[in-house]
C-alpha positions as CSV (number, residue, x, y, z in Angstrom):
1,X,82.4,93.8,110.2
2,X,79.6,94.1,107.4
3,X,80.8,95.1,103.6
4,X,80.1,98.9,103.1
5,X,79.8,98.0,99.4
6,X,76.8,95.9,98.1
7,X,78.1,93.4,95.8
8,X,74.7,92.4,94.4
9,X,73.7,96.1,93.6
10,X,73.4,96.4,89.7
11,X,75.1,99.9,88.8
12,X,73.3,102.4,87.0
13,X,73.8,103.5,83.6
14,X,76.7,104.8,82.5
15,X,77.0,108.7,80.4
16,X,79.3,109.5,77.7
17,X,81.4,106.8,77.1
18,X,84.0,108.0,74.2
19,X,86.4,106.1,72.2
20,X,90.0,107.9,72.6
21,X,92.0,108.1,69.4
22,X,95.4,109.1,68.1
23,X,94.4,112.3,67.7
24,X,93.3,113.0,71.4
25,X,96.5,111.8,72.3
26,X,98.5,113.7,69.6
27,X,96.5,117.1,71.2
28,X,97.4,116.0,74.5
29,X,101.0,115.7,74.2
30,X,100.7,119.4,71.9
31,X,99.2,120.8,75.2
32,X,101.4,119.2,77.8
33,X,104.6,120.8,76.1
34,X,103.2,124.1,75.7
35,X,102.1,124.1,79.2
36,X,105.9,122.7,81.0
37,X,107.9,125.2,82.7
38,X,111.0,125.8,81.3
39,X,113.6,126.3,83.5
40,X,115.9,129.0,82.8
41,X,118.9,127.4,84.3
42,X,121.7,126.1,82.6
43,X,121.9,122.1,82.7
44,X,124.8,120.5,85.4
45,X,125.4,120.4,89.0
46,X,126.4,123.7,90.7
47,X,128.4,124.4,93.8
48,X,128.1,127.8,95.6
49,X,130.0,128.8,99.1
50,X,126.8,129.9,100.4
51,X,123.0,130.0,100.0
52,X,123.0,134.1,99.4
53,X,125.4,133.4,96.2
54,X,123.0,130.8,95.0
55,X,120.2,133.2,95.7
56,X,122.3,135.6,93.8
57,X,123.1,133.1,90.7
58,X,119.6,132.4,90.4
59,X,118.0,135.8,90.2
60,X,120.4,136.4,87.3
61,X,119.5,133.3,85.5
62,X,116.0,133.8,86.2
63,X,116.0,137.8,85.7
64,X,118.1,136.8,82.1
65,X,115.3,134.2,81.0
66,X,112.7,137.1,81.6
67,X,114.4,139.6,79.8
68,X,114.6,137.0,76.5
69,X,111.1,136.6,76.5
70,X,110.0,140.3,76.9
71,X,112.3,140.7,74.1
72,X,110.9,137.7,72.0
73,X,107.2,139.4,73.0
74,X,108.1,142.6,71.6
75,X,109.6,142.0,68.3
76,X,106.4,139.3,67.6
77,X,104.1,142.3,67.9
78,X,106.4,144.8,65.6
């Protein structure tokens, strides 16, 4: 079987090659925590008899984390 690539083939010319500096990766890393999902769960390992009391745990913990932010929201704008 024949080589799909041609090896001799020169490439072309190559656009916008950019140095990357400290800075790009300092912004990088500023964006990449702002971005993460926080979980609102506590940390550990959890046991529940059954999967409707999980269901249950999690809509609290999830319906609590909510509550905190709309909270947080409403006293930045007052």
């Amino acid at each position: 079987m024949q080589p799909i690539v041609n090896l001799e083939e020169h490439p072309g010319k190559v656009v916008g090659q950019r140095r990357v500096t400290l800075a790009d990766y300092d912004r990088l890393v500023d964006q990449s925590t702002a971005i993460e999902p926080k979980l609102p769960f506590p940390k550990g390992v959890f046991r529940f008899r059954s999967h409707a009391e999980a269901d249950a745990w999690t809509n609290k913990h999830m319906m609590d984390a909510a509550l905190k932010k709309a909270r947080a929201r409403r006293s930045e704008t007052t």
